[in-house]
C-alpha positions as CSV (number, residue, x, y, z in Angstrom):
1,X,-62.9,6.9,62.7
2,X,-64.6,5.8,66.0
3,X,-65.7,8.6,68.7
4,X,-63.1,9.5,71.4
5,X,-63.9,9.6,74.5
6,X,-65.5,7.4,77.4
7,X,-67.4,4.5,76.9
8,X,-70.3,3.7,79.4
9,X,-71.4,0.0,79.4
10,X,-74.6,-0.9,77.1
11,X,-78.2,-0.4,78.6
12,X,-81.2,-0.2,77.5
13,X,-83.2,3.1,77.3
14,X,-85.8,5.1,75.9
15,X,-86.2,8.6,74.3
16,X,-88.2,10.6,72.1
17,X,-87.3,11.0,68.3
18,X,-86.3,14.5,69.2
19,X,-84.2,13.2,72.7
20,X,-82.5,11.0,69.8
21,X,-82.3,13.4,66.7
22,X,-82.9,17.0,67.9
23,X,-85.6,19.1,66.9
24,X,-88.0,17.5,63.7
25,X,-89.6,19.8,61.0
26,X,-93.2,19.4,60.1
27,X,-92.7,17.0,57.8
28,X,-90.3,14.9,59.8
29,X,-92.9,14.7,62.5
30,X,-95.7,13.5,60.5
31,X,-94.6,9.6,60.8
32,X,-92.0,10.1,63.5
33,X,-92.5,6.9,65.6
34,X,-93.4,8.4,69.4
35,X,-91.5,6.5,71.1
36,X,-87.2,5.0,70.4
37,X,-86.0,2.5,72.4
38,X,-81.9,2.2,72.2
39,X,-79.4,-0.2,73.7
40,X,-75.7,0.8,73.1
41,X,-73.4,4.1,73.2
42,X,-73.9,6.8,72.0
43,X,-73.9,10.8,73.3
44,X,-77.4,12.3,72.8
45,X,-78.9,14.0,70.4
46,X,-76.8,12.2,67.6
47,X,-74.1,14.0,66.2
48,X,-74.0,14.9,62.4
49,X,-73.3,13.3,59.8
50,X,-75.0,10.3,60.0
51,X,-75.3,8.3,56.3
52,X,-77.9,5.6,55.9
53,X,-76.3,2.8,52.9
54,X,-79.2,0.6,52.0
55,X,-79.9,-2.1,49.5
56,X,-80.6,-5.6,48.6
57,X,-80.8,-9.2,50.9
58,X,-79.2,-10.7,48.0
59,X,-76.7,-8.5,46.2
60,X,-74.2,-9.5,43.6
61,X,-70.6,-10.0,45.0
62,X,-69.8,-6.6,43.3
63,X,-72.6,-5.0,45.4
64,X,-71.4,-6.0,48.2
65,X,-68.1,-4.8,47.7
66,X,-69.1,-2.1,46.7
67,X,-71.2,-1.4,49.8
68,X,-68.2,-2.0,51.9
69,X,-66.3,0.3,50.3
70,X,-69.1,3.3,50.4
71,X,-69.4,2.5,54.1
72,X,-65.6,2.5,55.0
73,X,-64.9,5.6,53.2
74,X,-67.5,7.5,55.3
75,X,-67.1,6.0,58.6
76,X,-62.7,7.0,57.7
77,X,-64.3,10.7,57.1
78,X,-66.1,10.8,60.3
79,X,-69.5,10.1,59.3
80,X,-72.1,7.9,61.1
81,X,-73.2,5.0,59.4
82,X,-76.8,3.9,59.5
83,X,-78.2,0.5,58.0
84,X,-81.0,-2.2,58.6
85,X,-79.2,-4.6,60.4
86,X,-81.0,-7.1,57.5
87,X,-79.1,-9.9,55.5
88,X,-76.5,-8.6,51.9
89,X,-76.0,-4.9,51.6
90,X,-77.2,-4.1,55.1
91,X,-74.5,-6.8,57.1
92,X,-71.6,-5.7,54.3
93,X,-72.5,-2.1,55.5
94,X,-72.5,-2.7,59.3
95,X,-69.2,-5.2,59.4
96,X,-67.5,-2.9,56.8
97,X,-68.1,0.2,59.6
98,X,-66.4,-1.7,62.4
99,X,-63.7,-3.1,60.7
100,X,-62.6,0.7,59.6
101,X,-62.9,1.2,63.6
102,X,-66.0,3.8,62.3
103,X,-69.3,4.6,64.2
104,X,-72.3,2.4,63.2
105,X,-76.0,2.2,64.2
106,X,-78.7,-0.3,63.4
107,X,-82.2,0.2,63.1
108,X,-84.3,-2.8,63.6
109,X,-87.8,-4.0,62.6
110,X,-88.0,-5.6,65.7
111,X,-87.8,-5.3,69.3
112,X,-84.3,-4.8,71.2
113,X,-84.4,-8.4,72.6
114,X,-84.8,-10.0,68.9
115,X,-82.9,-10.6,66.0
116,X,-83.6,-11.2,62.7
117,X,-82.0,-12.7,61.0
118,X,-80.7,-15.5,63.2
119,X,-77.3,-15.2,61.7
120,X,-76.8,-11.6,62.7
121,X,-76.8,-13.0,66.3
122,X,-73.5,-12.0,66.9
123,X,-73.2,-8.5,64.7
124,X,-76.1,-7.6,66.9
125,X,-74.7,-8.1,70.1
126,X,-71.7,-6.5,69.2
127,X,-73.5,-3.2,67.8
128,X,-75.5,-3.1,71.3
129,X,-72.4,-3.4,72.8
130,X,-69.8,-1.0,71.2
131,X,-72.0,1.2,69.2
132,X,-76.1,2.0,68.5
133,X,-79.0,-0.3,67.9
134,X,-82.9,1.2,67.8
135,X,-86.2,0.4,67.7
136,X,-89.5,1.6,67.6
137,X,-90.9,-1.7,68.8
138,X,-91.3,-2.1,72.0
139,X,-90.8,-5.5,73.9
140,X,-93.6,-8.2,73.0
141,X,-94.6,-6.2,70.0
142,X,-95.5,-8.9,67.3
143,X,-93.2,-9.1,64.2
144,X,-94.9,-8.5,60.9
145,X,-93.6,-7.8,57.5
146,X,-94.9,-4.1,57.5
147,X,-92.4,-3.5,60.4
148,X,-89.3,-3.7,58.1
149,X,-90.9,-1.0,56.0
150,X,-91.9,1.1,58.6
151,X,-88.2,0.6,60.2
152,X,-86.9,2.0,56.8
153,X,-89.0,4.9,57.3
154,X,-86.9,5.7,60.7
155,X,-84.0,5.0,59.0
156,X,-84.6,8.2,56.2
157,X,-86.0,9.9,59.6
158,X,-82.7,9.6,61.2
159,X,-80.0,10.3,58.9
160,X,-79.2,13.2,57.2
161,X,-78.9,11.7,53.9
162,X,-79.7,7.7,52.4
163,X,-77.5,5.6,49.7
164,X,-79.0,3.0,47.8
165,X,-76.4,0.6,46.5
166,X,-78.1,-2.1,44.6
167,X,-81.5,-3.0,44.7
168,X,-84.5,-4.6,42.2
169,X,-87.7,-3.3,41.3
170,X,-89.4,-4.2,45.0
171,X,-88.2,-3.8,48.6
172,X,-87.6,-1.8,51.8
173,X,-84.4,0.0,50.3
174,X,-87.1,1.6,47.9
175,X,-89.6,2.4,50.3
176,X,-86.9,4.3,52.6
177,X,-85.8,6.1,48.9
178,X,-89.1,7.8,48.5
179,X,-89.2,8.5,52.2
180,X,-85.9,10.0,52.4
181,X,-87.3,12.6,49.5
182,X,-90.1,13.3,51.0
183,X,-88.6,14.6,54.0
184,X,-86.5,16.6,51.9
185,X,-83.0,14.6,52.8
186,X,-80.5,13.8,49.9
187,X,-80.9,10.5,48.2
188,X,-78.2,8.9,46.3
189,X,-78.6,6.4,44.1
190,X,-75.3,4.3,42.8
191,X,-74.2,4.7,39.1
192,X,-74.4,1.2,38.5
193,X,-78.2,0.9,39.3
194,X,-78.6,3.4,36.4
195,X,-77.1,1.3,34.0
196,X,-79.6,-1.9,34.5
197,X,-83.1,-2.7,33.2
198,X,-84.6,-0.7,36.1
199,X,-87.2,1.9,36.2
200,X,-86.6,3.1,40.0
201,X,-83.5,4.7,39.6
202,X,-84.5,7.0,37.0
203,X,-87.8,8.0,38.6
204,X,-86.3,8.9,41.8
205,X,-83.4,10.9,40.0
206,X,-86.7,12.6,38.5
207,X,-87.9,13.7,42.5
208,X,-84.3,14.8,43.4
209,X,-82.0,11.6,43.6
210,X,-78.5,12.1,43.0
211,X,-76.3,9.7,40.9
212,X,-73.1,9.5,42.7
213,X,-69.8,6.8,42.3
214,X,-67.7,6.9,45.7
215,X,-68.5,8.1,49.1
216,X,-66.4,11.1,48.3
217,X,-69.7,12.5,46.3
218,X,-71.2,12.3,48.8
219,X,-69.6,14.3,51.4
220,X,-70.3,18.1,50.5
221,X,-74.3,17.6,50.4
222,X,-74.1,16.4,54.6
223,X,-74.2,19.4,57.1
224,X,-71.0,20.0,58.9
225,X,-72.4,22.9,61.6
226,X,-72.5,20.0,64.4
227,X,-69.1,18.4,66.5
228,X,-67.5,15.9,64.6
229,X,-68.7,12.5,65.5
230,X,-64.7,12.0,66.1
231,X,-64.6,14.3,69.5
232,X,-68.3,12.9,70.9
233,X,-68.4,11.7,73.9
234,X,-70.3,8.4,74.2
235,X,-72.5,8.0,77.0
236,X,-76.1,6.7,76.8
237,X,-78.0,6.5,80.5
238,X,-80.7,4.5,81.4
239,X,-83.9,6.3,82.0
């Protein structure tokens, strides 16, 4: 379900991590970027509950599905979806959100006026346009590889809790996994990754991960003492 209320064209601006999440703890603060630069809508700080879903460039078609689904069911409940704007689970998680007529941000590895990958042209103009996209990179900041991981890291920063759908052995949905439990946020970790040849899935469940089936087991570990992201008013200024 998408926020009510007005909607104030897209511009660009910047804020602190705490202008854009409220208040960090310690921990949170120890590799919160300085500085997040935003083009979109969005009333600030963000409203709870915001979800990150997560996974692999090249999922299976039942991972991708399956991604949809998680992502729908949220977004229907209220909830704030959060992925990487990056090719697979990440664009199944994103289209899936605003075809429910949900709330979705995107967290990229590179600066506002890029996009990567090419073919998420159009998803990311539309994001900037009708709902969130962020960045810690500011304009004419080089692109390196070590920026997707470090965008992950936001991601686990700015949600309250982190899915993992399907993913191998490697990748950024890993690296945001052990981020998200070292900041003490809830992990979840599909059931079906716990049936393959992996060792990840396991290990994290080990540090605190939670094995979960449907976005409904989800729901009861995200706080719920903030408005609901349905009665938000969406207004992002330019600084």
């Amino acid at each position: 379900m998408r926020p009510e209320g007005r909607t104030v064209r897209s511009t660009r601006a910047e804020a602190s991590p705490e202008e854009l999440i409220g208040p960090l703890t310690e921990v949170e603060r120890k590799f919160a970027p300085k500085h997040i630069y935003m083009e979109g809508t969005a009333k600030l700080p963000l409203v709870h509950p915001r979800v990150s879903i997560v996974g692999t460039r090249t999922p299976s078609s039942a991972g991708r599905q399956l991604a949809g689904e998680i992502a729908s069911g949220l977004a229907q409940r209220g909830v704030i979806v959060v992925s990487g704007l990056a090719r697979g689970v990440d664009t199944a998680v994103h289209s899936a959100v605003i075809a429910s007529g949900g709330f979705t941000i995107a967290v990229l590895g590179t600066p506002l006026s890029r996009v990567y990958p090419a073919e998420n042209k159009a998803l990311q103009e539309e994001i900037s346009r009708d709902h969130l996209v962020v960045s810690q990179f500011q304009e004419g900041a080089s692109v390196q590889p070590s920026n997707f991981v470090i965008r992950n890291r936001t991601m686990a920063l700015i949600s309250d809790a982190s899915v993992i759908v399907e993913s191998g052995e490697t990748g950024g949905s890993l690296s945001q996994g052990w981020e998200t439990l070292r900041l003490g946020h809830p992990l979840f970790i599909h059931d079906r990754e716990f049936s393959k040849a992996l060792r990840w899935p396991s290990k994290m469940a080990e540090y605190g991960a939670i094995r979960f089936r449907d976005a409904d087991d989800i729901l009861d570990f995200l706080p719920t003492d903030s408005p609901r992201p349905d009665l938000a008013i969406l207004a992002l200024e330019s600084t």
